[in-house]
C-alpha positions as CSV (number, residue, x, y, z in Angstrom):
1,X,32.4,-27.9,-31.6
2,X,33.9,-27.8,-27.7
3,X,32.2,-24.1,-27.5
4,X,29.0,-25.5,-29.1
5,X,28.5,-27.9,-26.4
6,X,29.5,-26.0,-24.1
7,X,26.9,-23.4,-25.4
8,X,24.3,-26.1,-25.6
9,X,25.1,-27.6,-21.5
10,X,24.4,-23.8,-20.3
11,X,21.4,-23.1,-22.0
12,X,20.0,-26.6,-20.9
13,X,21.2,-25.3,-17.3
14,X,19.3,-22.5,-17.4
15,X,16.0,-23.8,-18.5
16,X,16.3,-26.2,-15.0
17,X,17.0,-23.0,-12.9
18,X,14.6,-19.9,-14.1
19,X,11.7,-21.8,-14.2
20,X,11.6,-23.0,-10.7
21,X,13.3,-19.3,-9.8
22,X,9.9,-17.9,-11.5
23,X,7.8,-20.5,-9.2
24,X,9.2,-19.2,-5.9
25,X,8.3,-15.7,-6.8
26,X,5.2,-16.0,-7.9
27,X,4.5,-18.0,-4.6
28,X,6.1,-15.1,-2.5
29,X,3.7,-12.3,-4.2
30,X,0.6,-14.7,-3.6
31,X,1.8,-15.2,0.0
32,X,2.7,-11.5,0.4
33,X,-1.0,-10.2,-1.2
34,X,-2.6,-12.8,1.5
35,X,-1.2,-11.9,4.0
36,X,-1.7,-7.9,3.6
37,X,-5.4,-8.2,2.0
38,X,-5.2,-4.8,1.0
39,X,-4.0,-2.9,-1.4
40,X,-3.1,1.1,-1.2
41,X,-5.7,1.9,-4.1
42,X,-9.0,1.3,-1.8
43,X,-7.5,3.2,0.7
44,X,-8.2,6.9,1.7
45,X,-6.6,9.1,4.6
46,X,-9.1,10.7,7.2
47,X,-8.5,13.5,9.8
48,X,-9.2,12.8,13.6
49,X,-11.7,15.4,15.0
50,X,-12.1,16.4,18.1
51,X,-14.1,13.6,20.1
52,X,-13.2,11.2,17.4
53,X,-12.3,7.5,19.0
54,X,-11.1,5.1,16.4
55,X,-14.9,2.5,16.9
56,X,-16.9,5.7,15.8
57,X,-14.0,6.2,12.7
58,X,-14.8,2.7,11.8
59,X,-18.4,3.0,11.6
60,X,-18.1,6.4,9.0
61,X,-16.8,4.3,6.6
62,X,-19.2,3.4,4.0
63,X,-20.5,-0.2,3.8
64,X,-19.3,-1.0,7.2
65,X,-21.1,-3.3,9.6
66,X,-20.9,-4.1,13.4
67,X,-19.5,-7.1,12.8
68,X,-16.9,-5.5,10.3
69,X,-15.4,-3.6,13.0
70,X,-12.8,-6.2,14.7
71,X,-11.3,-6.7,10.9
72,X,-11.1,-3.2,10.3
73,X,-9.8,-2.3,13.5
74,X,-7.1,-4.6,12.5
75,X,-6.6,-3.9,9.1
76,X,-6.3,0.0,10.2
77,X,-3.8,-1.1,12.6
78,X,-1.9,-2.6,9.7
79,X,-2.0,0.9,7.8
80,X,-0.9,2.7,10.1
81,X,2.7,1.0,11.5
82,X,3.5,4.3,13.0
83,X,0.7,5.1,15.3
84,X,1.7,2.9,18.5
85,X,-1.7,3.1,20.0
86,X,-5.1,3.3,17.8
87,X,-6.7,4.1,21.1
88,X,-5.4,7.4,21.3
89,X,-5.8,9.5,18.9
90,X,-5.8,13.4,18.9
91,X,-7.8,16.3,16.8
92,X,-5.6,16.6,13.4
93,X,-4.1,13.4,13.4
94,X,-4.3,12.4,9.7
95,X,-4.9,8.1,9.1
96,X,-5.2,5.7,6.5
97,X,-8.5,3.7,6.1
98,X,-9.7,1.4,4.0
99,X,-11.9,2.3,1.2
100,X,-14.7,-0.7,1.9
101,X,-15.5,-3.6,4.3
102,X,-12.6,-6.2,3.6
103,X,-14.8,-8.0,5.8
104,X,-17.3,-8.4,2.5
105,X,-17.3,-11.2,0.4
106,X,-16.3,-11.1,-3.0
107,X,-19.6,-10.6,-5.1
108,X,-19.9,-12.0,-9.0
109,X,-22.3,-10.2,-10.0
110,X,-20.3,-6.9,-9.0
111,X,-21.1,-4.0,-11.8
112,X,-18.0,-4.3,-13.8
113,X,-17.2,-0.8,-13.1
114,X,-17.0,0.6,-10.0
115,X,-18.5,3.9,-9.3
116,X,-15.7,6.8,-9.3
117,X,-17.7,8.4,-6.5
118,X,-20.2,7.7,-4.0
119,X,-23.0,9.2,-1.8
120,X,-23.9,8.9,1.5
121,X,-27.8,8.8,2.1
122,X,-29.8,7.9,5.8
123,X,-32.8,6.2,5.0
124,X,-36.3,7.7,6.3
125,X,-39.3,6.0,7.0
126,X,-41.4,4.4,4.4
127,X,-38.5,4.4,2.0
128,X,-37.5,1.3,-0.2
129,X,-34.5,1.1,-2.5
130,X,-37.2,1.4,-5.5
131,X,-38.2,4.6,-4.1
132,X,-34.7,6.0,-3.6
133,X,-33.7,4.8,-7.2
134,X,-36.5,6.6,-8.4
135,X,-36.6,9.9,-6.7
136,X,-32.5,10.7,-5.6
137,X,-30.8,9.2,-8.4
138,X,-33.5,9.8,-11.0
139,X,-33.0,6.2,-12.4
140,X,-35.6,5.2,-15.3
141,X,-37.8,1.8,-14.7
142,X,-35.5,-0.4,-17.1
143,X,-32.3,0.3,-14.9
144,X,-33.6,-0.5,-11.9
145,X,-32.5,-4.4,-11.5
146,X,-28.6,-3.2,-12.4
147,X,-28.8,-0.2,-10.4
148,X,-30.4,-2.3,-6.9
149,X,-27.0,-4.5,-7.9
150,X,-24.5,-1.6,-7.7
151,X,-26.0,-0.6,-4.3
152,X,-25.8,-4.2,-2.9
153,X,-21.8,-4.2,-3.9
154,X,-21.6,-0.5,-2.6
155,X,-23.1,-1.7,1.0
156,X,-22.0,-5.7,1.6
157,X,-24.1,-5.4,4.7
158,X,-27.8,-4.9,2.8
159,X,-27.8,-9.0,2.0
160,X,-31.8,-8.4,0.8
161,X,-32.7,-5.2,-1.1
162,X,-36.0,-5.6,0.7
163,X,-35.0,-5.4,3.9
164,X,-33.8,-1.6,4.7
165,X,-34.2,0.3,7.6
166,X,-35.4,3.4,8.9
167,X,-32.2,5.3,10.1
168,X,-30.1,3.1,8.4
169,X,-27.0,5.2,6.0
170,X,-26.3,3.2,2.9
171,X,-23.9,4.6,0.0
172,X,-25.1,5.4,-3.2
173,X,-23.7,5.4,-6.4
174,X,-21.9,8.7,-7.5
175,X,-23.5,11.0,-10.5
176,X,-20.3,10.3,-12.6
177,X,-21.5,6.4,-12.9
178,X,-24.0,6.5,-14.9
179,X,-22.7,7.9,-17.6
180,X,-23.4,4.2,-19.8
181,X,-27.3,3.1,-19.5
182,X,-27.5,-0.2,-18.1
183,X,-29.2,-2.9,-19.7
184,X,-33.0,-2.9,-19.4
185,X,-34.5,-4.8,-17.7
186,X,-37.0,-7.7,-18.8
187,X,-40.9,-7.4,-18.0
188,X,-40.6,-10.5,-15.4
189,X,-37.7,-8.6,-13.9
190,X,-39.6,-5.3,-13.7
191,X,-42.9,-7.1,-12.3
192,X,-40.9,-8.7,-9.1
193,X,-39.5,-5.5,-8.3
194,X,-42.8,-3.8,-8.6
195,X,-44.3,-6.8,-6.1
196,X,-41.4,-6.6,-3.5
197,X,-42.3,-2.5,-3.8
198,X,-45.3,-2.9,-2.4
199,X,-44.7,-5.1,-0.2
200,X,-44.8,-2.7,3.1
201,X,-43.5,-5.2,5.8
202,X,-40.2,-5.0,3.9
203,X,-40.5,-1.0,3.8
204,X,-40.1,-0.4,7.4
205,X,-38.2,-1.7,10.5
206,X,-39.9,-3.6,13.2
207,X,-39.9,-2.0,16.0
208,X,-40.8,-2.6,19.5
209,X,-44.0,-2.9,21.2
210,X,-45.9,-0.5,23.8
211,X,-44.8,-3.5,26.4
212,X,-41.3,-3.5,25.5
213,X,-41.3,0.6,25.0
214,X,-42.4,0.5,28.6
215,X,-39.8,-2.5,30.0
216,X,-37.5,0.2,29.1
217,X,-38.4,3.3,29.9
218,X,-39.4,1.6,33.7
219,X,-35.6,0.1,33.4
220,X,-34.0,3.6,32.8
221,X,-36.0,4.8,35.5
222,X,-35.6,2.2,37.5
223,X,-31.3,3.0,36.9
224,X,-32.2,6.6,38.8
225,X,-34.4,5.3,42.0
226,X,-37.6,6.0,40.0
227,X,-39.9,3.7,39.6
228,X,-42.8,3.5,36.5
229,X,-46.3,2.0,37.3
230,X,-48.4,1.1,34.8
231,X,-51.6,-1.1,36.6
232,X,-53.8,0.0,38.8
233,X,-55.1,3.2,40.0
234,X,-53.1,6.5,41.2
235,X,-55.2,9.1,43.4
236,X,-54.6,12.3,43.8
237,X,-56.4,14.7,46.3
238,X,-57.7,17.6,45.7
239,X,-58.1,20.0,48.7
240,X,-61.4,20.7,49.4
241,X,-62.4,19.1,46.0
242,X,-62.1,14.5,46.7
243,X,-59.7,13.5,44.2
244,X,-58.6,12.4,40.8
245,X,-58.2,9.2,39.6
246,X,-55.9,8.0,37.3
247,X,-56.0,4.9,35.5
248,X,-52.2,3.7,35.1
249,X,-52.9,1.1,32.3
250,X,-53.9,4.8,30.1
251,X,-51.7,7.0,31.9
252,X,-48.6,5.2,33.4
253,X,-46.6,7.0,36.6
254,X,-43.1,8.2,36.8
255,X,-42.2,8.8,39.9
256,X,-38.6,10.0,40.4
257,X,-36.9,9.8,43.3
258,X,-38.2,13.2,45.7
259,X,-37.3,14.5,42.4
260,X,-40.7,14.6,40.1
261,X,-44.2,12.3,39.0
262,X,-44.7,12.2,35.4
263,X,-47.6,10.8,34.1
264,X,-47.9,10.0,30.2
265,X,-50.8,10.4,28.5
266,X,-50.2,7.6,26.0
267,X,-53.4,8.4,23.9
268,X,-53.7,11.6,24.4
269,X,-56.8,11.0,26.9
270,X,-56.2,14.0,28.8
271,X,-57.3,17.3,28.4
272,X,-56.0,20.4,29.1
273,X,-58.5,20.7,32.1
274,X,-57.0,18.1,33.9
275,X,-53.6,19.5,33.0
276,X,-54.3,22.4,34.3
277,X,-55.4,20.8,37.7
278,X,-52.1,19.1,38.3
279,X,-50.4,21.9,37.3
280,X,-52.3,24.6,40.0
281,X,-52.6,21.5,42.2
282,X,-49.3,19.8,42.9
283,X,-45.7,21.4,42.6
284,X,-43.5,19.1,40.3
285,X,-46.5,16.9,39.4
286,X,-46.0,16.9,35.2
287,X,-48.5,15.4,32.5
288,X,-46.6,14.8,29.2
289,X,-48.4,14.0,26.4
290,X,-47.2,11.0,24.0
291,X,-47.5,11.2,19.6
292,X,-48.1,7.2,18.6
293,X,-45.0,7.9,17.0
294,X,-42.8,8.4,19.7
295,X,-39.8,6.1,20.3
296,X,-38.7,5.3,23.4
297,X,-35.7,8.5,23.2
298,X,-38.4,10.6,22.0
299,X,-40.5,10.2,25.0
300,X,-37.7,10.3,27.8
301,X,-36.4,13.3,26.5
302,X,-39.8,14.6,27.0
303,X,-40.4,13.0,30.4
304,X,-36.2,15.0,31.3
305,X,-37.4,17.9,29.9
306,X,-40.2,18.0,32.1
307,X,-39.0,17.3,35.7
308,X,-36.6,20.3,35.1
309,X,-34.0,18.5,36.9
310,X,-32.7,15.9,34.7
311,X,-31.4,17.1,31.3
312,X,-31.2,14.1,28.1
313,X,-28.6,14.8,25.2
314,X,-27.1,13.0,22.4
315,X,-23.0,12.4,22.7
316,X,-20.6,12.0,20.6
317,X,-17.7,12.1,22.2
318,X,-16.3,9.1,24.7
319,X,-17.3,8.6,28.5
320,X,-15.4,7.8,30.7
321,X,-15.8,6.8,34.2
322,X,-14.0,5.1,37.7
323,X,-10.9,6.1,38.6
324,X,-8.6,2.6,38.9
325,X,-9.4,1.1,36.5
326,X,-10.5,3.8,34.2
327,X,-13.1,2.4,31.7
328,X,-14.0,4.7,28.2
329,X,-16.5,3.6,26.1
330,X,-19.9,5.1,23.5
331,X,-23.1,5.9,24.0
332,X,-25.9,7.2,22.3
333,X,-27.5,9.7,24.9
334,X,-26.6,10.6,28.0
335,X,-28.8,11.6,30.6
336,X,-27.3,14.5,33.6
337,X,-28.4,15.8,36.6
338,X,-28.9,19.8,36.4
339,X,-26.1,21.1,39.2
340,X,-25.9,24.8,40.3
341,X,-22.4,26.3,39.5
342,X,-21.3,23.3,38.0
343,X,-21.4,21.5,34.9
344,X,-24.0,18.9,34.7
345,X,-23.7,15.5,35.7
346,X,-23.5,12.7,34.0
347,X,-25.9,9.4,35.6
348,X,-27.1,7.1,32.7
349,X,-26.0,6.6,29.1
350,X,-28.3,4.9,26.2
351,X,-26.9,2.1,23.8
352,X,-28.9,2.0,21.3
353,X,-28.0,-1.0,19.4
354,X,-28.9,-3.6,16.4
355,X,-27.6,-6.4,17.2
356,X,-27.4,-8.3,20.4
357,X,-23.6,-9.5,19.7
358,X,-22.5,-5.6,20.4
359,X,-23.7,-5.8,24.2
360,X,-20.8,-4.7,27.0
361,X,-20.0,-7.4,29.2
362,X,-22.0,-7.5,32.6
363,X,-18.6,-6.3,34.5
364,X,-18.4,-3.4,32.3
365,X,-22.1,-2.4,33.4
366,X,-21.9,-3.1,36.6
367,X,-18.7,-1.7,36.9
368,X,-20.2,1.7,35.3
369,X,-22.9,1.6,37.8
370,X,-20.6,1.4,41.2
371,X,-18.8,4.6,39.7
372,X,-22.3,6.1,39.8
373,X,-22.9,5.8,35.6
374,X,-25.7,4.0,34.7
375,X,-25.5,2.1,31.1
376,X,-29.3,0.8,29.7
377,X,-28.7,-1.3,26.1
378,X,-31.8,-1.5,24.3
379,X,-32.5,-2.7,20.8
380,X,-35.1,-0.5,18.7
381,X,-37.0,-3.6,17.6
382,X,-36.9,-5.7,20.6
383,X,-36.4,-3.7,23.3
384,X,-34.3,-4.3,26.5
385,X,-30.4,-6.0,25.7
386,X,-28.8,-7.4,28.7
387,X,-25.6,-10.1,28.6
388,X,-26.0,-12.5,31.2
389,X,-23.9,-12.0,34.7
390,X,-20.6,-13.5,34.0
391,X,-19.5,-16.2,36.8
392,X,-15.5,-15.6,37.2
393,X,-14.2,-18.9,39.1
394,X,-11.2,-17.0,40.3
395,X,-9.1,-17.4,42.7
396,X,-8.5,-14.4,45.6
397,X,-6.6,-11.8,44.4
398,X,-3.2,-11.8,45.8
399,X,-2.5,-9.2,47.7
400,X,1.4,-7.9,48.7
401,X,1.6,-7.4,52.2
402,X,3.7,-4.2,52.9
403,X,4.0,-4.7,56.7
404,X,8.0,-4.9,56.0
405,X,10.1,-4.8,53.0
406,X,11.0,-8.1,53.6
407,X,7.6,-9.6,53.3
408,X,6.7,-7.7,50.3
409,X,9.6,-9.1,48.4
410,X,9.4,-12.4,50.0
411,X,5.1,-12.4,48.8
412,X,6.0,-11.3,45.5
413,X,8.2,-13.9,44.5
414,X,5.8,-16.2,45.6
415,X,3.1,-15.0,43.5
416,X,6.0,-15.3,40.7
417,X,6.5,-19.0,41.5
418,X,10.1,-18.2,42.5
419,X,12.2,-20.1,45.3
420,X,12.4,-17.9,48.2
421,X,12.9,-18.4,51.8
422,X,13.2,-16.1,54.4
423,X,15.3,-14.7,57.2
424,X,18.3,-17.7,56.0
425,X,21.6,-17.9,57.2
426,X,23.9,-17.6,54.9
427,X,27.3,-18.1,55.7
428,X,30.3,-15.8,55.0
429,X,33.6,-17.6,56.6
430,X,34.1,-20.9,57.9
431,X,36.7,-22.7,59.8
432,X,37.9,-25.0,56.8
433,X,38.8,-22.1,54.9
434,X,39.4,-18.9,56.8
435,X,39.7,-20.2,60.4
436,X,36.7,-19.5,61.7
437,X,32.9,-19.4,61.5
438,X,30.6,-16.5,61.0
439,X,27.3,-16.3,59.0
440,X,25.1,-13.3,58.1
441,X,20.9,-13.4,58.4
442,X,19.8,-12.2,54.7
443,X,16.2,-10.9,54.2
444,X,14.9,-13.3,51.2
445,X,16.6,-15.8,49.0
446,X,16.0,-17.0,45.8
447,X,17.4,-20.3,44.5
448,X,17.4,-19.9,40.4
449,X,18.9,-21.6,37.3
450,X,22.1,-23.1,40.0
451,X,22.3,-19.3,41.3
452,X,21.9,-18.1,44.6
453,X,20.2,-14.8,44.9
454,X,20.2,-13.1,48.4
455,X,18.1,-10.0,49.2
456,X,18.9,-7.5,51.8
457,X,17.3,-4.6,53.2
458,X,19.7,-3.2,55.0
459,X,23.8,-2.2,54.4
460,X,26.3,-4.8,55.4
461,X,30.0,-5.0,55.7
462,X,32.0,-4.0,52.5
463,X,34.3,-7.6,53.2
464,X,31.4,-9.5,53.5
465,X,30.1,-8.3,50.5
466,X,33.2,-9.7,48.9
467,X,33.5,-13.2,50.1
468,X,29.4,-13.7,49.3
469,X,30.3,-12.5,45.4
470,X,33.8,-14.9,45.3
471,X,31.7,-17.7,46.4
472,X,29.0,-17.2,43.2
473,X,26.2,-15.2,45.2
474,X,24.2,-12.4,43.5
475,X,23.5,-9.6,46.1
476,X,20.8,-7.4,45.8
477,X,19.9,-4.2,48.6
478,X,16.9,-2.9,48.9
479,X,16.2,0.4,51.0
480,X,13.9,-0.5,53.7
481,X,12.4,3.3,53.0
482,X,11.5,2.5,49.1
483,X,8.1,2.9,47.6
484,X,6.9,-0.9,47.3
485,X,6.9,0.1,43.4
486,X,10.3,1.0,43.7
487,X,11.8,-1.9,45.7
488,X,9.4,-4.0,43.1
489,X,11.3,-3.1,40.2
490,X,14.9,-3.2,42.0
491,X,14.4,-6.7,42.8
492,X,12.9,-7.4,39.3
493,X,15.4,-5.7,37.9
494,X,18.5,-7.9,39.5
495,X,16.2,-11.2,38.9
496,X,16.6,-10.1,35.5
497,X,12.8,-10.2,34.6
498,X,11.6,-8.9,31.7
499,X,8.7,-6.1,33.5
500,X,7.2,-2.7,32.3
501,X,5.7,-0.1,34.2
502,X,3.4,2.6,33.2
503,X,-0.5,3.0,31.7
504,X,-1.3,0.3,29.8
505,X,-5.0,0.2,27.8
506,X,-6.9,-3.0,27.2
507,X,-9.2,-2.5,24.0
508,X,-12.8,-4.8,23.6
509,X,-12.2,-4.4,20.1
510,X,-8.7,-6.4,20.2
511,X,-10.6,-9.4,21.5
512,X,-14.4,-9.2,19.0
513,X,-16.3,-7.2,22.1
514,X,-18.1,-3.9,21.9
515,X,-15.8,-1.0,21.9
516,X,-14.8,0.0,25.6
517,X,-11.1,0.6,26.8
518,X,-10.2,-0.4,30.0
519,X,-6.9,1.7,31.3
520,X,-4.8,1.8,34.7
521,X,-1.5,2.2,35.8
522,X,0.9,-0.7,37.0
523,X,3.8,-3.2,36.0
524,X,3.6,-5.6,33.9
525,X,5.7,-8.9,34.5
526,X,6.3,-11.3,32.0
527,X,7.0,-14.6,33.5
528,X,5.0,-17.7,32.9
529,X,2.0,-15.8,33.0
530,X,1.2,-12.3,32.7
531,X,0.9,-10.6,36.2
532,X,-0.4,-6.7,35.9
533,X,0.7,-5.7,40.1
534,X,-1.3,-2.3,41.0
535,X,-1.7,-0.3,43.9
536,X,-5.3,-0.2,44.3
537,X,-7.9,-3.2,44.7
538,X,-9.1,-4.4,41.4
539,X,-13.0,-4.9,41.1
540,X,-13.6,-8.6,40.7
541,X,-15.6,-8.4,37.9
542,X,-13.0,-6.5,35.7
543,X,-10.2,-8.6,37.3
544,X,-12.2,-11.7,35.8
545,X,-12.9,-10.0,32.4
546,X,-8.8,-9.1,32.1
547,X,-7.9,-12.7,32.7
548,X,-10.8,-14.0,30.9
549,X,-10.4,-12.1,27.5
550,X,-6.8,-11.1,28.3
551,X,-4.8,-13.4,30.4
552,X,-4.2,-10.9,32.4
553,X,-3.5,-11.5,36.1
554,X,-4.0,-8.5,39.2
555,X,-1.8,-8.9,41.8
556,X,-2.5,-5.4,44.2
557,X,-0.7,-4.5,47.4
């Protein structure tokens, strides 16, 4: 009976414990799935090539949006534990991606089994997802609606099937999934899809008037000392012969610094007669005839080509450009000066870009164009893209005075909101206690956590040094011949700050900004704010964009 109760008490016991023991686990997986988001099964490994940076990885995978790229950048980050720095990346390097946008939302009307493989396909003009149904994956009329469905999950960022783009790469659905027909589709069903077919304004991608073409070309001309007229009247005299006139609303005017004058024949007005004039007429005097389909890259490759001088490529590796700081970042095309005995360089990169929320920050720009690199941003629909001038209310830069070592020291713990005085008196004996008085002039002292700190630059007695310790004093020496970085870290070092030095790389992505990394050498001290001291002069505008997006303070000496 005893062992019966007993039996009964344990089993009672047990029923109060496991179930609240199964509670708390199941609350730890849901916590743990949350907070990873991703699971190793929609993920694939990918090898770095050469000129690979990790924004132009992002954007290979399939589905991916601009404004996917922060998320991924982080969830690629989470992958990959043992790669310290995303930002540097090198040929070979093999990483784990995600398989999709985790940036998507979860669709319900999701095909309920995902393709096994996929295909990427860029979009050409006049196409429509009907039309690529139809003619790449050879799907019949009644699977249409199911098949528009499996695209939409395939690419989270085509929110109306209507609506695709010229250029555009969408992923398709593989061969392997259509193995099952998909239901047909009802004669309503079919109708609406015939009626949005047809519909051409959702066919093709707006794109950017002649005005707005022009803003931009005169803008990138503008960038190299040209200038682009397109009112008026242009003469041009003939010896012995009067003149031609040209009217500049027809055939707009480059004219490139000494370098070349383009004129562009828009609609083809011109004939070869008159090219042949300015050609036998005037030395580096060009007429370049525009198609009604040219975009605004197709005709300032034509007007490079032309001047022989300039040269206009596509890139696909990163740029980089300034010295301290160094800024790396993308661009589309890059336009170089033609050197002798040397390799061509660099004066103006193209962003092409389709959104406005992708745009550099104005210090970046402007940065790029005191090191002598142009950047134009232009959107293909609208035209010119331009953030407005950011207005830093910023203090003046602290600079570290290096006069002495003495007032280096002294101005840097300033800046660190330390204590300091200099040129005290400290005393060493006194008459109370060793019979007499004598004191000893330190350099800087620091008055911390009920701790005296005394600096000097210079050697002092060995006694001396004894009786300033007995009494509680921390001594630090400093060489008066040190590098200011390395009497910095000396006196950092016996503060017991916590400070790094070395390169450190500042990432737009980190913070939701177009990719660009900013990079420089310094140390970093941790105090109550973040102080980056360097040994150049920061430009203002990158100085305001560290502490802005960053909290990053320049101190420079």
């Amino acid at each position: 009976m005893i062992k019966n109760i007993f039996l009964l008490v344990f089993v009672f016991c047990g029923m109060l414990f496991f179930p609240w023991s199964v509670a708390a686990r199941e609350d730890t997986a849901q916590i743990t799935l949350k907070k990873t988001a991703i699971s190793r099964q929609t993920t694939h490994e990918y090898t770095v090539r050469k000129g690979d940076v990790i924004s132009s990885i992002i954007r290979k995978i399939p589905g991916i949006t601009n404004d996917d790229i922060p998320d991924n950048y982080r969830i690629i980050k989470e992958l990959n534990p043992d790669i310290a720095d995303l930002n540097k990346l090198y040929a070979g390097q093999v990483i784990v991606l995600p398989g999709k946008s985790f940036a998507a939302p979860e669709d319900s009307n999701k095909t309920e089994n995902p393709p096994e493989e996929s295909e990427a396909y860029r979009i050409k003009k006049g196409d429509s997802l009907i039309r690529i149904i139809h003619q790449e994956l050879k799907i019949k009329n009644a699977d249409v609606l199911k098949t528009i469905k499996t695209i939409q999950s395939l690419n989270p960022s085509i929110v109306d099937p209507n609506r695709i783009y010229a250029g555009q790469i969408i992923k398709l659905p593989g061969k392997t999934f259509f193995v099952k027909a998909p239901d047909k589709m009802n004669i309503e069903e079919q109708e609406e899809v015939k009626i949005k077919e047809d519909d051409k304004v959702t066919q093709e991608k707006p794109v950017m008037s002649a005005a707005e073409r022009l803003a931009v070309i005169r803008h990138v001309v503008s960038q190299m000392k040209g200038s682009l007229t397109a009112t008026g009247f242009y003469y041009l005299p003939i010896k012995n012969a009067g003149q031609v006139t040209i009217d500049c609303e027809k055939i707009p005017v480059i004219e490139l610094e000494n370098v070349a004058t383009v004129f562009l024949d828009l609609d083809n007005r011109a004939n070869d007669n008159l090219k042949k004039v300015i050609r036998d007429s005037w030395t580096n005097y060009y007429l370049v005839r525009i198609d009604k389909k040219d975009d605004v890259i197709a005709i300032l490759r034509k007007v490079m080509e032309a001047t022989k001088v300039y040269t206009m490529t596509k890139n696909d590796g990163l740029m980089t450009f300034g010295s301290a700081p160094a800024i790396e970042l993308m661009v589309d095309w890059i336009i170089a000066k033609k050197e002798p005995r040397s390799r061509n360089k660099p004066v103006q990169g193209l962003r092409i870009l389709p959104e406005s929320n992708l745009l550099l920050p104005k210090a970046i720009t402007n940065y790029a164009g005191k090191s002598g690199f142009a950047i134009t941003e232009f959107s293909p629909e609208t035209g010119l893209l331009s953030k407005p001038e950011e207005v830093y209310s910023l203090p003046e830069a602290p600079v570290l005075p290096q006069t002495s070592a003495s007032d280096f020291i002294y101005n840097l713990l300033k800046v660190l909101g330390l204590d300091a005085a200099k040129s005290v008196e400290v005393k060493v004996f006194d008459t109370v206690k060793h019979g007499f008085n004598l004191s000893i002039t330190a350099d800087v002292t620091i008055r911390q956590a009920d701790k005296q700190y005394i600096i000097f630059t210079r050697d002092i007695n060995r006694q001396f040094i004894n009786v300033l310790k007995e009494a509680g004093n921390e001594l630090i020496f400093i060489s008066g011949t040190d590098s200011p970085k390395v009497i910095m870290e000396k006196v950092l070092r016996g503060l017991l700050f916590n400070f790094t030095s070395g390169y450190f790389t500042f990432s737009g992505l980190e913070k939701n900004q177009a990719p660009f990394h900013l990079n420089f050498n310094g140390t970093k001290i941790k105090s109550a704010r973040n102080y980056y001291v360097v040994n150049f002069e920061m430009d203002h505008g990158i100085r305001g964009l560290l502490q802005e997006l960053w909290s990053a303070n320049v101190v420079s000496y």
